[in-house]
MOPAC internal coordinates of N, CA, C and O (Angstrom, degrees):
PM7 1SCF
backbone

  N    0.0000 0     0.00 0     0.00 0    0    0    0
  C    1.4479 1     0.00 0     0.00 0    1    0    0
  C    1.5278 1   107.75 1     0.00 0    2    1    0
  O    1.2310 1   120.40 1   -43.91 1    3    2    1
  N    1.1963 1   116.84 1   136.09 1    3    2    1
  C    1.3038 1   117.62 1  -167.16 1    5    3    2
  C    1.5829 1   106.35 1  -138.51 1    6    5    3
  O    1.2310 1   124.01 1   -51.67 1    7    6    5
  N    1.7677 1   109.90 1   128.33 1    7    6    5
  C    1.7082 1   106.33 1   177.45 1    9    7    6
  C    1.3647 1    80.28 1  -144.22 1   10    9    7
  O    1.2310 1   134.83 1   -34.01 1   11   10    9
  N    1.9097 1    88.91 1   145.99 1   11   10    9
  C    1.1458 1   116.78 1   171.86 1   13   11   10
  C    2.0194 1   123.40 1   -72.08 1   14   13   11
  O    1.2310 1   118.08 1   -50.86 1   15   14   13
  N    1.0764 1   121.25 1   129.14 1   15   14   13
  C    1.6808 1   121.80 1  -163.94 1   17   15   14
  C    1.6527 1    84.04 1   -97.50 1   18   17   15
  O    1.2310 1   141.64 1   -34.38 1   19   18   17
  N    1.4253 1    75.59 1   145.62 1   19   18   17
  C    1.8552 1   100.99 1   159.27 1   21   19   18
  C    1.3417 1   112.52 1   -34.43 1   22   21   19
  O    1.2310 1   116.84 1   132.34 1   23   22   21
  N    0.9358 1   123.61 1   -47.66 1   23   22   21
  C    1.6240 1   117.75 1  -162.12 1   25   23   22
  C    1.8171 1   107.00 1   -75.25 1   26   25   23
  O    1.2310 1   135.84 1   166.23 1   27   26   25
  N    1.7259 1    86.94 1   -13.77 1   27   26   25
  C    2.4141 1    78.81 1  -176.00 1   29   27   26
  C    1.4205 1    94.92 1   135.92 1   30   29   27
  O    1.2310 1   130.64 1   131.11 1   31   30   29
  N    1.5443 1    97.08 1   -48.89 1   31   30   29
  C    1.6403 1    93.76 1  -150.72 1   33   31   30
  C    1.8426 1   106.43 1   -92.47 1   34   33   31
  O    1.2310 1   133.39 1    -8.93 1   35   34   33
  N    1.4770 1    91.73 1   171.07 1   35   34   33
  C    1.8210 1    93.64 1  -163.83 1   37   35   34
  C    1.7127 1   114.81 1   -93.70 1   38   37   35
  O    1.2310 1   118.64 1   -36.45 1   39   38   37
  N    1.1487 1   120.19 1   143.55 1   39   38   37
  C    1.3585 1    94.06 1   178.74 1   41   39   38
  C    1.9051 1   100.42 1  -122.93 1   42   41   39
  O    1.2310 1   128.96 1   -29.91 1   43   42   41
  N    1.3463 1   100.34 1   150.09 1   43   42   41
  C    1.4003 1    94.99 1  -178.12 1   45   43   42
  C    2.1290 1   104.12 1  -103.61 1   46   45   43
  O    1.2310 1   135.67 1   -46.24 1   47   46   45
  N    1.3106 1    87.27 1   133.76 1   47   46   45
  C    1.7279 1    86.19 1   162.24 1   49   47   46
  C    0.8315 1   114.46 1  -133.13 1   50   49   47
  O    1.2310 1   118.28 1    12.26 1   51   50   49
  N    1.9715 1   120.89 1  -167.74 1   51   50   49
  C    1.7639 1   119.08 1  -130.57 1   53   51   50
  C    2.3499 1    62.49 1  -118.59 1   54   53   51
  O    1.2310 1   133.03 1   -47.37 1   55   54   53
  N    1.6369 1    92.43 1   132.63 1   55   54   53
  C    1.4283 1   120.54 1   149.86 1   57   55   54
  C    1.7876 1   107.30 1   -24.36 1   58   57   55
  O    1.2310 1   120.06 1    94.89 1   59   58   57
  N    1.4816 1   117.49 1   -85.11 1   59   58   57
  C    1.4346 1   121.67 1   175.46 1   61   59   58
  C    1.4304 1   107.73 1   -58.68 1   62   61   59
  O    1.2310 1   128.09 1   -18.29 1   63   62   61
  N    1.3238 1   102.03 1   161.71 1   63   62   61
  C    1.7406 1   111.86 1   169.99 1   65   63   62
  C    1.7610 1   106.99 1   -99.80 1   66   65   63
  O    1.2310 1   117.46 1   -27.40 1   67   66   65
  N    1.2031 1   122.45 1   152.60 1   67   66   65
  C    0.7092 1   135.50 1  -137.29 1   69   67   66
  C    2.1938 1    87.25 1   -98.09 1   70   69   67
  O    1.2310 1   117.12 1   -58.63 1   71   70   69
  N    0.9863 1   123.09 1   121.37 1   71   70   69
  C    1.5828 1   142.13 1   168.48 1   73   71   70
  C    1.6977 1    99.78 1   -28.94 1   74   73   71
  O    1.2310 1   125.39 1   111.27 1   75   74   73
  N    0.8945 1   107.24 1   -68.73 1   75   74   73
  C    1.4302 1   141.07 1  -166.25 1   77   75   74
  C    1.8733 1   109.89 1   -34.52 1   78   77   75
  O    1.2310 1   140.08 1   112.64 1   79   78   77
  N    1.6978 1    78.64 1   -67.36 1   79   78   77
  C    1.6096 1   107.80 1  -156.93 1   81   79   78
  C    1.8616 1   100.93 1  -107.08 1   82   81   79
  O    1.2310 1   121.55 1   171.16 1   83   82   81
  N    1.2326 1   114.65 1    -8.84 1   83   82   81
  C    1.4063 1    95.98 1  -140.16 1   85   83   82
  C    1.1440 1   149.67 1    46.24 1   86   85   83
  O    1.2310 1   123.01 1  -167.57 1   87   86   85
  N    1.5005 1   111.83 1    12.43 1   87   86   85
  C    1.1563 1    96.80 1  -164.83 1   89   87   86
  C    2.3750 1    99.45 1  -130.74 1   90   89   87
  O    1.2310 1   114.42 1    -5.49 1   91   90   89
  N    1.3061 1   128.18 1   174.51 1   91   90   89
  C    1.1486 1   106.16 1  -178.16 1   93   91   90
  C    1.4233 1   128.98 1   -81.58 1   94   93   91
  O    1.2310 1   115.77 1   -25.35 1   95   94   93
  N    1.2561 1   125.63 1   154.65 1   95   94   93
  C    1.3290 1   116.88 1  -157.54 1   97   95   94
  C    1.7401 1   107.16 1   -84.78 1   98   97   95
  O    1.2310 1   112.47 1   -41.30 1   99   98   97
  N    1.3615 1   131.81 1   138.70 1   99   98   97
  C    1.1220 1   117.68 1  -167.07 1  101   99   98
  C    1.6564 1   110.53 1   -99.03 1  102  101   99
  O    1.2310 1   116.97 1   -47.43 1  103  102  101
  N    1.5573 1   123.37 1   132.57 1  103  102  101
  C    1.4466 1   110.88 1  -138.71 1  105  103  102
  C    1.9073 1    75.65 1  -130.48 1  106  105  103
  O    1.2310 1    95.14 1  -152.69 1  107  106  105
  N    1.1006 1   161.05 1    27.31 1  107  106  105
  C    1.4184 1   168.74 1   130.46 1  109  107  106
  C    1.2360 1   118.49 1   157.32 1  110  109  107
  O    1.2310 1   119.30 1   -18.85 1  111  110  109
  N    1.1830 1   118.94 1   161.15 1  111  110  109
  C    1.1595 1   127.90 1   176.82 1  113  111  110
  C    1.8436 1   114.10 1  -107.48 1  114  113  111
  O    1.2310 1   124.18 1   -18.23 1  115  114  113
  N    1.2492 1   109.58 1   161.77 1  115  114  113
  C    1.8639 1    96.71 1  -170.81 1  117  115  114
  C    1.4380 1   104.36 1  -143.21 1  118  117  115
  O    1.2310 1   110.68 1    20.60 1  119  118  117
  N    1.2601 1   135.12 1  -159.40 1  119  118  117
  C    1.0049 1   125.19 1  -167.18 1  121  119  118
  C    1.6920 1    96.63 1  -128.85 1  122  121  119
  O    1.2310 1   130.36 1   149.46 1  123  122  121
  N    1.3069 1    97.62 1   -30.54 1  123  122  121
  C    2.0497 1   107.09 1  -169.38 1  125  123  122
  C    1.5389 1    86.72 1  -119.54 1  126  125  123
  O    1.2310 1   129.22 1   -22.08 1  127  126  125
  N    1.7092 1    99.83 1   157.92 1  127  126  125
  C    1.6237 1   103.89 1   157.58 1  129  127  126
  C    1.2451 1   122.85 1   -69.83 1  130  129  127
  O    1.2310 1   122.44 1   165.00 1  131  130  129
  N    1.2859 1   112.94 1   -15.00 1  131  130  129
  C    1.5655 1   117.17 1  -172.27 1  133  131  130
  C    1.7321 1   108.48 1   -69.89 1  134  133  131
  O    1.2310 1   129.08 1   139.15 1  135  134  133
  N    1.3844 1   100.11 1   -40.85 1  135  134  133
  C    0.9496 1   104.50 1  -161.56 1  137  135  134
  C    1.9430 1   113.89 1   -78.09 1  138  137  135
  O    1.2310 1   129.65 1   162.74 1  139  138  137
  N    1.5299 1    99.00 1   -17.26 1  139  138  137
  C    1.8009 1   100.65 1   175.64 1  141  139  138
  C    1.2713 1    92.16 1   -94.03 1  142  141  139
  O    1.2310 1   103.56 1   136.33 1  143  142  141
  N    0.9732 1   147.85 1   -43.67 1  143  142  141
  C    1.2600 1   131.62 1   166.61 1  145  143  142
  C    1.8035 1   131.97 1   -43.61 1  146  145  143
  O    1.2310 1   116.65 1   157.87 1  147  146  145
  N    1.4997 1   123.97 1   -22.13 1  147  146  145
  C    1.1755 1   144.18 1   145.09 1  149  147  146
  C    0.9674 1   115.74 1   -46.99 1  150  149  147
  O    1.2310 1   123.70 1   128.75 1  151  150  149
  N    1.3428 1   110.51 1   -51.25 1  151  150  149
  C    1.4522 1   115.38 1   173.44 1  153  151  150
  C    1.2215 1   135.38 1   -79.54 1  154  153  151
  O    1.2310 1   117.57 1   143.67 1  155  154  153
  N    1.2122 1   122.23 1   -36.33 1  155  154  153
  C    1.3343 1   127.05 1   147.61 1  157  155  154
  C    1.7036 1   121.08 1   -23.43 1  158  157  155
  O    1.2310 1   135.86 1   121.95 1  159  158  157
  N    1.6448 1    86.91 1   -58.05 1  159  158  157
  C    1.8612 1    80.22 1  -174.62 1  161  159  158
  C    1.3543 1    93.96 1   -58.41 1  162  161  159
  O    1.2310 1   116.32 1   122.56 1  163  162  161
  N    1.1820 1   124.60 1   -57.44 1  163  162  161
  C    1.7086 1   121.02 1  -161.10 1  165  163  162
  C    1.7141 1   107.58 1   -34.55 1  166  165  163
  O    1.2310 1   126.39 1   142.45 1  167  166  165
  N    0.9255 1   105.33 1   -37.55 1  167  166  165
  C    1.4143 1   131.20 1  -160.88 1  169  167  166
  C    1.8168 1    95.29 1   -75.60 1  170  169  167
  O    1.2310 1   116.24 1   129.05 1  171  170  169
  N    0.6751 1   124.75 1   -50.95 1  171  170  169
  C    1.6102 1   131.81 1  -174.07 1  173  171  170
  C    1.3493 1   112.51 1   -80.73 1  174  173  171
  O    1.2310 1   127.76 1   144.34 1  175  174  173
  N    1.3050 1   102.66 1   -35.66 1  175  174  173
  C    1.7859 1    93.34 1   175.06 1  177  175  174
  C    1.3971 1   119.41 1   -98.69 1  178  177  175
  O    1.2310 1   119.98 1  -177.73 1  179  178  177
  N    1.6724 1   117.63 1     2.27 1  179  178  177
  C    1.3293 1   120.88 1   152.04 1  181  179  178
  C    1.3682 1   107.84 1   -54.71 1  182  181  179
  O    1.2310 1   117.68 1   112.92 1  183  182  181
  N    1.6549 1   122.02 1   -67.08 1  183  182  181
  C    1.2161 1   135.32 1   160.53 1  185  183  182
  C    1.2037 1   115.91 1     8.87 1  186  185  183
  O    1.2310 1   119.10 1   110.07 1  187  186  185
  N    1.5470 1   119.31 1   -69.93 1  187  186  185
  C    1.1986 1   133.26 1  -173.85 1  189  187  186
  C    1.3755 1   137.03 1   -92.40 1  190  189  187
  O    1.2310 1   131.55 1  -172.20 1  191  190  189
  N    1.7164 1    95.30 1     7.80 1  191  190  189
  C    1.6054 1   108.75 1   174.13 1  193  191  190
  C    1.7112 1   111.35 1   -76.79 1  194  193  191
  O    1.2310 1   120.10 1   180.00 1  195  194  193

């Protein structure tokens, strides 16, 4: 899940909320959407290794 921050840049977080905190886990921040979104996939098909 990915929202754009005040400052420009994008931040990506974790789908579930986090047990812990309630709240979502913050998994990087980027500078472009393209680029948390790249990551994301990376992120999902670790998942599934």
């Amino acid at each position: 899940m990915i929202r754009k921050l005040s400052s420009g840049e994008y931040r990506l977080y974790s789908r579930k909320t986090d047990p812990r905190t309630g709240k979502r886990r913050n998994l990087g921040t980027f500078k472009s959407r393209a680029a948390a979104e790249k990551h994301e996939r990376a992120v999902q098909y670790f998942k599934r290794r």
